[in-house]
C-alpha positions as CSV (number, residue, x, y, z in Angstrom):
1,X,14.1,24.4,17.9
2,X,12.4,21.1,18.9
3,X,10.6,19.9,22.1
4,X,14.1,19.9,24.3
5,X,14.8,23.9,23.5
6,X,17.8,25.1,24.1
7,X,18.7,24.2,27.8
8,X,17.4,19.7,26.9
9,X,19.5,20.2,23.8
10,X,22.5,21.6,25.8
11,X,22.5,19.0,28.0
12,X,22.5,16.6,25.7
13,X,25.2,18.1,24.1
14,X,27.0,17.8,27.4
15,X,26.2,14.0,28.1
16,X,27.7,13.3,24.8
17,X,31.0,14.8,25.7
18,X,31.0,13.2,29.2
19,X,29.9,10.0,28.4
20,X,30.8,9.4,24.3
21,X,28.6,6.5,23.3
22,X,29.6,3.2,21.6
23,X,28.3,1.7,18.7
24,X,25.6,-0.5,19.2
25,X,26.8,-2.6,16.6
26,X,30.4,-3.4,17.2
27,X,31.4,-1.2,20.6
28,X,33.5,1.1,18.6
29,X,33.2,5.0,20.3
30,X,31.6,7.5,18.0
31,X,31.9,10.9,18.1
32,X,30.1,13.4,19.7
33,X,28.4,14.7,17.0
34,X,27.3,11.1,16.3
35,X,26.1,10.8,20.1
36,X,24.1,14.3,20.1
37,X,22.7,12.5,16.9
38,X,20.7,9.8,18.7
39,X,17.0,10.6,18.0
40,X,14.2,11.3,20.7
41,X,10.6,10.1,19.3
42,X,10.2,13.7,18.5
43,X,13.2,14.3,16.5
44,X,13.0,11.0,14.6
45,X,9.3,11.1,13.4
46,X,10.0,13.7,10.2
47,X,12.1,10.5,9.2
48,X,9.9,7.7,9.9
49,X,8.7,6.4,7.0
50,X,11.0,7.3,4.3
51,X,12.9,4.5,4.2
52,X,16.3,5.8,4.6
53,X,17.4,3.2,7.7
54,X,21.3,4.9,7.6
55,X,19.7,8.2,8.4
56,X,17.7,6.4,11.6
57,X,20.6,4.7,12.8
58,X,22.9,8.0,12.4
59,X,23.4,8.5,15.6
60,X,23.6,4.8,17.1
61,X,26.1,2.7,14.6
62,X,29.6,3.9,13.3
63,X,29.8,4.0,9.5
64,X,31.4,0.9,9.4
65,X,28.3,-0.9,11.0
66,X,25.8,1.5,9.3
67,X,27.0,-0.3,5.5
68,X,26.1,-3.4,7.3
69,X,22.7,-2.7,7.4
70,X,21.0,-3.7,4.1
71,X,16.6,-2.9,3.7
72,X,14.4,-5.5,1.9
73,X,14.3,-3.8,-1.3
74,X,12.3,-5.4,-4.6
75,X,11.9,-7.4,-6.2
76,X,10.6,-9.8,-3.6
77,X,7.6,-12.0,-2.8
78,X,4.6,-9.4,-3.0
79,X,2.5,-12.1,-0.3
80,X,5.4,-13.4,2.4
81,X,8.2,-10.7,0.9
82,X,10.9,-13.1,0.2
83,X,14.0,-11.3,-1.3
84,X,14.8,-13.0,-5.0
85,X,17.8,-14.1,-5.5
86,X,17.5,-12.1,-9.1
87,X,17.3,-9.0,-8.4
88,X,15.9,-8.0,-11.6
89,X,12.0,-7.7,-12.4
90,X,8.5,-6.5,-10.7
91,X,7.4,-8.2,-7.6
92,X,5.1,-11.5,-8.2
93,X,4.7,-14.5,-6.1
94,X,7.1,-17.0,-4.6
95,X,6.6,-20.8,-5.3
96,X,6.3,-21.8,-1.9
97,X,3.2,-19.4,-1.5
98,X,2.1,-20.2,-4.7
99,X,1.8,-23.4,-3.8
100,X,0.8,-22.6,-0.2
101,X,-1.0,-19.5,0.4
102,X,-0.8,-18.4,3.9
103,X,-3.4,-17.5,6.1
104,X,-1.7,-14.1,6.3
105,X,-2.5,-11.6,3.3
106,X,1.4,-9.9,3.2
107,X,4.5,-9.8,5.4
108,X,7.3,-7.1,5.0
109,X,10.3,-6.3,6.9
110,X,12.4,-3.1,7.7
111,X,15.5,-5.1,7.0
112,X,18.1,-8.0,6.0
113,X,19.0,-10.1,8.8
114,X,22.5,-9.6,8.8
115,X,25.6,-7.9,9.3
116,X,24.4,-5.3,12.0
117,X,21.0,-5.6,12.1
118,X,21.7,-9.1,12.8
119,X,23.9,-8.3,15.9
120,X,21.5,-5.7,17.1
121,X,18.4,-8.1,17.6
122,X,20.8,-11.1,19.4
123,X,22.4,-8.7,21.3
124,X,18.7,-7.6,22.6
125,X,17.1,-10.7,22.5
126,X,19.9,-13.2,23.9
127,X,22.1,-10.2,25.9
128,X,19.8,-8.1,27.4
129,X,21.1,-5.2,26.0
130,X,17.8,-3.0,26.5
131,X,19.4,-0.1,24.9
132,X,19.0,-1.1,21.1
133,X,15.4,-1.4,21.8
134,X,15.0,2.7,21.3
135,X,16.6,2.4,17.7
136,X,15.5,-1.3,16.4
137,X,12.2,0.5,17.6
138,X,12.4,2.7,15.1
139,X,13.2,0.6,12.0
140,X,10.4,-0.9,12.5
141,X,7.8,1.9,12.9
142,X,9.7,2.9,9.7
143,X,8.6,-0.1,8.0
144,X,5.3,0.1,9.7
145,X,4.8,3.6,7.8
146,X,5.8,2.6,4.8
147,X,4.5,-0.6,4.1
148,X,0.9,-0.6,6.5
149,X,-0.2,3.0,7.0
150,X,-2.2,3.5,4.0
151,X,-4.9,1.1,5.3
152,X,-3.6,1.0,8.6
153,X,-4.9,-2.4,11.0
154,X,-7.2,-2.3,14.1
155,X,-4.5,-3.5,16.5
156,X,-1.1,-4.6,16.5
157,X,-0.2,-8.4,18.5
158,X,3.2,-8.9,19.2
159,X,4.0,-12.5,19.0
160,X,3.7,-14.1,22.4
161,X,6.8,-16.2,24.5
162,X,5.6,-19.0,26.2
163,X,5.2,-18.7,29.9
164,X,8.4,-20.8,30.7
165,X,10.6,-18.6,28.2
166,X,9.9,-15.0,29.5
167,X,11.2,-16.5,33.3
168,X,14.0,-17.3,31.8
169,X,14.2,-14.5,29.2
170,X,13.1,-11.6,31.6
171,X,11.6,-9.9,29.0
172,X,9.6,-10.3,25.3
173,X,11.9,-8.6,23.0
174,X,8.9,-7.4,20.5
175,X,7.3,-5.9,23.0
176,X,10.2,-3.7,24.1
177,X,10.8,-2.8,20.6
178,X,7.2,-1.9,20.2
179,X,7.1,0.3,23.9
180,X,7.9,4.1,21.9
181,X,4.0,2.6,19.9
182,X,1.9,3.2,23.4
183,X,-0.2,6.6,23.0
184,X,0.9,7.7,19.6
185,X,-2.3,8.7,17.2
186,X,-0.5,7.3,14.0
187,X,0.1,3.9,15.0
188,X,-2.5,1.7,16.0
189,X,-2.8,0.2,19.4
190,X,-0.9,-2.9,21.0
191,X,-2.6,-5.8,22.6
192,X,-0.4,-8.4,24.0
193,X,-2.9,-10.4,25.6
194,X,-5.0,-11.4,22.9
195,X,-2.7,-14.1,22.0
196,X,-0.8,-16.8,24.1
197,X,1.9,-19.3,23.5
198,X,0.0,-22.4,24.8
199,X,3.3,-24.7,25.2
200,X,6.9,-24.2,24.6
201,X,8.4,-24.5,21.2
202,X,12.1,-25.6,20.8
203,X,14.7,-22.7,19.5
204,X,13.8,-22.6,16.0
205,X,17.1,-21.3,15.1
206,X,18.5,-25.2,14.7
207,X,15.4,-26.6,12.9
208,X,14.8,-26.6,9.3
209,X,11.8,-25.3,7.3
210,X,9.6,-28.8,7.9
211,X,10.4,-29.1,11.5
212,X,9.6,-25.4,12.3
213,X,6.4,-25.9,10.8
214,X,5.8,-29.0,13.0
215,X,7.3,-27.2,16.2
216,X,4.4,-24.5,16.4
217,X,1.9,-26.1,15.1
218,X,-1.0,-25.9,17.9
219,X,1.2,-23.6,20.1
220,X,-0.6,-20.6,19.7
221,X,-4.5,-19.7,21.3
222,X,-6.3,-16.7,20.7
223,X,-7.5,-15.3,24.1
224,X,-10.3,-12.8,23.3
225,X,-11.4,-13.7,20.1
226,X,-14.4,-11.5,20.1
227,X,-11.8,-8.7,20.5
228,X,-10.2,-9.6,16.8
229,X,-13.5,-10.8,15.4
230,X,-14.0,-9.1,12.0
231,X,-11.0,-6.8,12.6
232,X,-7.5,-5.8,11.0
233,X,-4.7,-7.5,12.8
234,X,-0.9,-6.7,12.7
235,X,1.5,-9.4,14.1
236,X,4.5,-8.2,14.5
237,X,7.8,-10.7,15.7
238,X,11.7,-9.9,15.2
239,X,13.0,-12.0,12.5
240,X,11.3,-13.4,9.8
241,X,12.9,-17.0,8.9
242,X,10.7,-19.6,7.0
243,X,7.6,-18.0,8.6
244,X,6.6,-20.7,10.1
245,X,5.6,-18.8,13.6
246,X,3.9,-16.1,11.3
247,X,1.4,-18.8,9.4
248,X,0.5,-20.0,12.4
249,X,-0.5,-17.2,13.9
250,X,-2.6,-15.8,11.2
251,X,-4.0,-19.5,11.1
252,X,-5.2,-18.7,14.4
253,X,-6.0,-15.1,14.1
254,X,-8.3,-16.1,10.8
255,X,-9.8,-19.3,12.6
256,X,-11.0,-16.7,15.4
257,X,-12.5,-14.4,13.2
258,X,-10.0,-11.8,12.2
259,X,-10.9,-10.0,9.1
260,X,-7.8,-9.9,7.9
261,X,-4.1,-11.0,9.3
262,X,-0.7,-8.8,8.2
263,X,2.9,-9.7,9.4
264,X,5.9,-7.1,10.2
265,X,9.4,-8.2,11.3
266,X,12.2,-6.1,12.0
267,X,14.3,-8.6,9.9
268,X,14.3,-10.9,7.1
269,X,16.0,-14.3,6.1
270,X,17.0,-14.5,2.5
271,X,16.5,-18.0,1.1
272,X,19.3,-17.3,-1.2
């Protein structure tokens, strides 16, 4: 029967028929057997880690939206998990780490950025909408399982907002995402004060793979570094684009003394 029994599954039952919820993707109303489908921690963690985003996002995107959503599937980069363009062959390395190894030893993402997903983390990040947090939470503890758990890190280090940004912002998306992680025995714990922003960076949506790089280089400072020293670090951000936030990081994560540095995003840019 679950954790709720019968009279916490009732009244959710009941909530779903008073109040029938939207998608979170385009607003559409689902039905009620979509709503009672929404997941509590408890209900969602026999899924976690299989892989199957559609079935996490049942209860929270119409079918419509749910086709939108697209995982980062190989062949891809097996360092900074670029998706290839051919989508035919094993897993190797891209050119551009080839040719530039980053500090970080591999990055993976839950999924694509687009289509739904792609709505879900603006709609959180620039529209406040705290509600997607619960299920974008999700992909991405489905992504942890999958791709880190085997030889799980120390900590996890969300990537920081500079000081002037969360004032404006109100909130660091990541770490909302990451709130279901506090307290639970299989993933490791959260530390958002081991790292800072040290200066604001410029949007890095309208800059281009160079002047990413440039914009936060220097802009991040590791707090505590005794605290990484000789440890397994997981950063973790929301969207993967050229990586330029996630080399620096692990620049500064290594230069401190961290063992070794791992990147997870809830999304990924394809080059292609």
């Amino acid at each position: 029967m679950g954790p709720l029994g019968l009279p916490g599954l009732a009244a959710e039952f009941l909530l779903s028929a008073l109040y029938p919820p939207r998608c979170l993707g385009c607003g559409k109303f689902l039905s009620i057997s979509q709503g009672f489908a929404r997941l509590s921690p408890e209900r969602a963690g026999p899924l976690l880690g299989g892989g199957d985003l559609l079935a996490l996002l049942s209860g929270w995107l119409c079918n419509e939206c749910q086709d939108e959503v697209a995982p980062v599937e190989s062949p891809i980069c097996s360092v900074c998990g670029e998706v290839f363009v051919s989508r035919t062959g094993p897993d190797r390395v891209c050119g551009l780490c080839a040719e530039r190894r980053p500090a970080f030893s591999v990055a993976r993402a839950a999924g694509l950025y687009e289509g739904a997903l792609a709505r879900g983390v603006q709609r959180l990040k620039y529209g406040g909408r705290m509600e997607l947090a619960r299920p974008l939470g999700y992909l991405l503890q489905d992504a942890y399982l999958r791709h880190f758990a085997d030889d799980p890190p120390d900590l996890v280090i969300p990537v920081p907002l500079h000081k002037s940004r969360l004032r404006e912002r109100g909130f660091n998306q990541v770490m909302l995402i990451l709130a279901d992680w506090a307290g639970r025995p299989e993933l490791p714990p959260v530390s958002s004060r081991l790292m800072k922003r040290v200066r604001p960076t410029p949007p890095q949506a309208s800059l281009d793979r160079v002047h990413r790089a440039a914009s936060v280089r220097k802009a991040f400072s590791v707090e505590r570094p005794d605290e990484v020293k000789d440890r397994k670090v997981l950063v973790v951000d929301d969207v993967y684009t050229t990586g330029a936030t996630a080399r620096e990081c692990a620049k500064v994560l290594k230069k401190a003394g961290a063992a070794r540095v791992d990147v997870l995003t809830l999304a990924r840019v394809t080059a292609g």
